[in-house]
Phi, psi and omega in degrees: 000145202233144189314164182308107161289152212307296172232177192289348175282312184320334176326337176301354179308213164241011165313272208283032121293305189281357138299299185312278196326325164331295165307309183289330145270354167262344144000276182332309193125019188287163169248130191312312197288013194056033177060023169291131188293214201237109172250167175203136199239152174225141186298066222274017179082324210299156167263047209190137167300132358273120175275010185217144170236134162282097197255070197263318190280346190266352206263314194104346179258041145296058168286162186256000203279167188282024185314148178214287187261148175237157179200120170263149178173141174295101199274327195240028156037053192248359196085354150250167184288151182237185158290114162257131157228175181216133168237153188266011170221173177290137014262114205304332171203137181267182193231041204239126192274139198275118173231150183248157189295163153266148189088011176260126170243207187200175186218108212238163175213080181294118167291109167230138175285178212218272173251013165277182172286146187302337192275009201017061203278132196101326201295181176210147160254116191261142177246110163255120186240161176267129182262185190275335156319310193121319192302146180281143130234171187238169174240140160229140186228163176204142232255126182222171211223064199095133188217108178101172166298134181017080195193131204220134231223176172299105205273049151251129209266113161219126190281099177282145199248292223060243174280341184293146173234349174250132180269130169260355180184140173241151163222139171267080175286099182287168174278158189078342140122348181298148186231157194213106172281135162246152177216167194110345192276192194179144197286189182029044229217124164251170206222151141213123187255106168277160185273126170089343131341321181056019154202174191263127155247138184295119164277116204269142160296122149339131171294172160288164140318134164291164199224106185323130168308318177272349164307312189276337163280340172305290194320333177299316190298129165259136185296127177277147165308086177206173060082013194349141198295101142011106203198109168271112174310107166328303187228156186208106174291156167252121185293339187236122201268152179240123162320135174298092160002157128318144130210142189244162184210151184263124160311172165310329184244041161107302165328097168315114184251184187215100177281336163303301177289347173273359190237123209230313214213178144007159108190145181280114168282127177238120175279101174230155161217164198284003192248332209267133179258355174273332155324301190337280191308318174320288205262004164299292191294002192236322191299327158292342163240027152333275182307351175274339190270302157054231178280358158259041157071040187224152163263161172255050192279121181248095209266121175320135150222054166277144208094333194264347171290076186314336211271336196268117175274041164255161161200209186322281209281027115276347159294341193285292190325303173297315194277329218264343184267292154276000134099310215348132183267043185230148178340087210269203167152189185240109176304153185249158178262359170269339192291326195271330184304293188304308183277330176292324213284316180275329138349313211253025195208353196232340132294128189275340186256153171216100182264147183279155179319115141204134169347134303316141166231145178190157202225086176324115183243127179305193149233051135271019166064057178226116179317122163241357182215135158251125201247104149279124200084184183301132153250145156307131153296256142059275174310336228243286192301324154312315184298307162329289208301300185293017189283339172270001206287162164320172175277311190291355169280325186336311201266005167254006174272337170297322181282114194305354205197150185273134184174179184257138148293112160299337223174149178302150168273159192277155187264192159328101179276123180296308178306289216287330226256314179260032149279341176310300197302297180324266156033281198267019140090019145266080187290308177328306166328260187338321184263337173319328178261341147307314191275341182270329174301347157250335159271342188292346200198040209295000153252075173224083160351296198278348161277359160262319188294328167320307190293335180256329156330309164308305182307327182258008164309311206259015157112004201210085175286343189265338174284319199285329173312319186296306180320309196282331178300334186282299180345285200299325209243016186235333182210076186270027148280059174234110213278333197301297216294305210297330194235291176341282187292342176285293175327324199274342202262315183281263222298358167248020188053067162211033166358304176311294199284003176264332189314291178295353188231356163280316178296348199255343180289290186292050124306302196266019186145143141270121196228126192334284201292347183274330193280332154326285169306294187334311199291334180301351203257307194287324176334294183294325179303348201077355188282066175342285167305294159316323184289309225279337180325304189261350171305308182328287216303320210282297210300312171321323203256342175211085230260009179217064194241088191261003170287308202300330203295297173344302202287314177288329158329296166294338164298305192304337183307285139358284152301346150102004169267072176278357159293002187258351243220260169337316186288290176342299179294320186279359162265305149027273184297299154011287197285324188220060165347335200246340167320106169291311185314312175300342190256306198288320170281339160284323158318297182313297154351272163320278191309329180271351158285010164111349194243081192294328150347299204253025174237294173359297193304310190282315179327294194306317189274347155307304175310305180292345139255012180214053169321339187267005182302096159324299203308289185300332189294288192310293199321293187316293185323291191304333149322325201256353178251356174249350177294323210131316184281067197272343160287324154340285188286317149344278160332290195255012148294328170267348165286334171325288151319284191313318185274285185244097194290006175259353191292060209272018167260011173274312182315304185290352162275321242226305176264005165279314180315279191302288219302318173313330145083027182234022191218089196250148198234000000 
């Protein structure tokens, strides 16, 4: 795991990845602590090695569990301390109770301030008890305030005693250092002692809560220390429904389908393969109740995935063979390994454990083509058909059908965040995906800024620029500090030849800050605007803050070029290239450069090597040619005037060089 970072730019680091990895095996089902046991140490007095014994397997608390917090207190007010723990996996809190030997006594103590904190957090109590020996010993407790990770133990002071049954001195150290002898004590005994009383009063235990009889006879039974049995829920309604993904599947016969557009009502998607004997059964039973499905209005499509196993030696024509056996009357096909990929990405995003898929699986779909059940395993027609019937329930039956157990909501429950699922898919290049889940994700939530600004983001990926500027303008007017939306639509404004109006919206971004790409654009803006001086300005700017930016070193290069200053032009470019081997634009300006001092050779040279990294460059093809036409070289320059043309036939100083040629009667065709 690699350190915290320092600050919030840090992040950028390899901290939240190697956090995120983190997460992402204990998904799987990894344990965080690496299923490392427990330990427990006992304090064995000696002042001589060993001052600790490992007492973990005999003590019992050698658990395997995810521990994070521990808290001790007498719960059953028996005279010793018991256990609370919290794990960071099931079991989310353990119970583990304290039995004292016979003939073991304690000692219990409440502190309260006075002209001190009322909790008296700090003080210490020192105990001198008499053994049955004659020996003195002594005890020292203090009084604390959080003990462990998140965690606060009894703020009652306890003296295991043992065999001592006489005490000789209690002394009290308040904070700040006042001291207090009590006397009067006695073992097997609680106290509560105030500051500045100078005695102890007999301390009644706090009652419990009552406790349901039969809750409270479970509890009697003690339980062994172990592990609960593993238990993956069979079936999982979902309180809050998810859009269906795109998915295509191939028919029996080869024929690609778009299953998301076939879906008009109810249907069940079902994963079976022809090797698997709970499928057998599975698609036996829904084929004997065909007609109860029906007529309660649900489709079937049921896609194969043979072939798709390595592990598994089946493929199509045993799937043709299994069905062709059972007749089943419903929609088949061959599930795609992209089709199971797209239902894991939402399974692993709508679960916190993210177990992969196995044959049968299946998935209720409305028909608003929104996942509303998931099934691992066989479902019963029975089941299958309750479900149907509630696909219309309320929001709040949804959510008690969702919950495995019965209680009250601390807080409205949370929906589905939709934005993680379709930053997945972006991410992982379905962009289509991404706004199906944007767009329900915006009306389910149409005053939330960044979900327009998200949603015009997508919008200009796929190509449909005029929806993504109305996004981002709702974005601005739901937040008109909003810097993404706000640098977005000024990008979208530069890619549409407007400049002016991008111009105003990069200064209204860097209002609230600067960051090396917005002070980029920015200069890119005042550039096309004419605003020069500003541009070399804010290029500078940017170069301060990212001193290895060689598209900013290009761009200031061309201005200076501009400005007539070329050597400063010359530096600009040739740290560019420097910096980015691969700039064609920094080598291709250098070029320019060269040619216009005279020096065609070395301007040939740089073209060519700029053509060798951006070959498809209208711009360099036409450049190189008018080098290679001042040379001499008139076929030459021919040549790659028409390749010019060819990548850009609106290209009209490549064209108008390209009909200078030929008129000229220096081109035979």
């Amino acid at each position: 795991m690699s350190r915290a970072p320092e600050t919030v730019d840090s992040s950028r680091s390899g901290y939240v990845d190697a956090f995120r990895t983190v997460f992402d095996l204990h998904a799987k089902g990894h344990s965080f602590s690496g299923r490392e046991r427990h330990c427990a140490f006992l304090n064995t007095g000696r002042s001589e090695s060993p001052r600790f014994a490992n007492v973990s397997s005999v003590s019992g608390l050698d658990l395997i569990d995810d521990g994070r917090g521990l808290a001790a207190v007498d719960w059953d007010h028996d005279g010793d301390l018991d256990l609370w723990t919290t794990n960071r996996t099931a079991p989310r809190v353990r119970f583990l109770r304290n039995d004292l030997p016979p003939g073991s006594h304690t000692l219990q103590l409440k502190l309260q301030g006075a002209k001190v904190n009322r909790d008296a957090i700090g003080a210490r109590a020192t105990l001198v008890g008499i053994a049955p020996s004659g020996e003195r010993i002594t005890w020292l407790r203090t009084v604390r305030a959080g003990e462990g990770f998140l965690s606060q133990s009894s703020r009652w002071l306890h003296f295991g005693l043992g065999e001592i049954e006489r005490i000789e001195s209690l002394v009290i150290t308040w904070p700040g250092g006042k001291r207090e002898e009590i006397s009067g004590i006695e073992v097997d005994a609680r106290y509560l002692i105030v500051e500045g009383s100078k005695r102890a009063q007999p301390a009644v235990p706090v009652s419990r809560v009552p406790v349901p009889p039969q809750l409270a006879e479970d509890a009697a039974a003690v339980s062994p220390v172990s592990a609960p049995p593993a238990r993956t829920p069979r079936r999982a309604v979902l309180a809050g429904r998810v859009p269906l993904p795109q998915l295509e599947y191939r028919d029996f016969a080869g024929q690609p389908r778009r299953l998301r557009r076939e879906i008009r009502q109810p249907t069940l998607i079902n994963l079976w393969a022809s090797w698997c004997l709970a499928c057998d059964g599975e698609l036996r039973e829904l084929t004997e109740r065909a007609e109860d499905l029906a007529a309660a209005g649900l489709d079937v499509v049921a896609l194969s995935v043979d072939g798709l196993d390595p592990e598994a030696a089946t493929g199509s024509e045993d799937a043709r063979r299994f069905w062709r056996r059972l007749d089943p009357p419903f929609t088949v096909g061959f599930a795609q390994r992209e089709l199971l990929t797209k239902l894991q990405w939402v399974h692993d995003r709508l679960f916190s454990r993210q177990i992969p898929f196995a044959v049968p699986s299946s998935f209720l779909i409305d028909a608003q083509r929104d996942l509303a059940v998931f099934y691992r395993g066989p479902v019963s027609t029975e089941e299958l058909l309750a479900d149907v019937r509630r696909l219309e329930a309320r929001a709040e039956a949804r959510r008690r059908l969702a919950t495995p157990f019965a209680g009250r909501w601390l807080a409205p429950p949370q929906g589905v965040r939709l934005t993680g699922l379709a930053q997945r898919f972006w991410d992982e290049g379905y962009v289509e995906d991404a706004l199906v889940y944007l767009d329900r994700a915006v009306a389910e939530q149409p005053r939330d800024a960044s979900l327009w600004t998200s949603l015009g983001r997508v919008l200009v990926e796929t190509g449909r620029l005029d929806g993504a500027e109305d996004a981002y303008r709702q974005a601005l007017r739901l937040d008109p500090e909003g810097v993404d939306a706000a640098k977005n639509l000024a990008d979208l404004y530069m890619a549409r030849g407007r400049p002016s109006d991008a111009l105003a919206l990069y200064l209204r971004a860097a209002e609230q800050g600067h960051n090396v790409e917005l002070l980029y654009n920015l200069a890119n803006a005042l550039a096309a605007d004419g605003q020069l001086d500003d541009a070399r300005s804010r290029y500078r700017q940017a170069l301060e803050i990212q001193p290895d930016y060689a598209a900013a070193y290009n761009n200031l290069g061309a201005l200076e070029l501009r400005a007539g200053d070329t050597e400063a032009a010359r530096r600009s470019f040739e740290r560019a290239l420097e910096l980015d081997p691969k700039l064609g634009d920094a080598a291709a300006n250098l070029g320019l450069m060269a040619a216009a001092a005279g020096r065609l050779e070395e301007a040939g040279d740089r073209l060519r090597r700029a053509l060798a990294i951006a070959p498809e460059s209208a711009p360099i093809r036409n450049n190189l040619g008018v080098v290679l036409l001042r040379q001499g070289r008139t076929g030459e320059a021919a040549e790659q005037f028409e390749k010019a043309v060819a990548l850009d036939p609106d290209y009209a100083d490549a064209r108008s060089n390209l009909e200078l040629v030929r008129s000229q009667g220096q081109l035979e065709h």
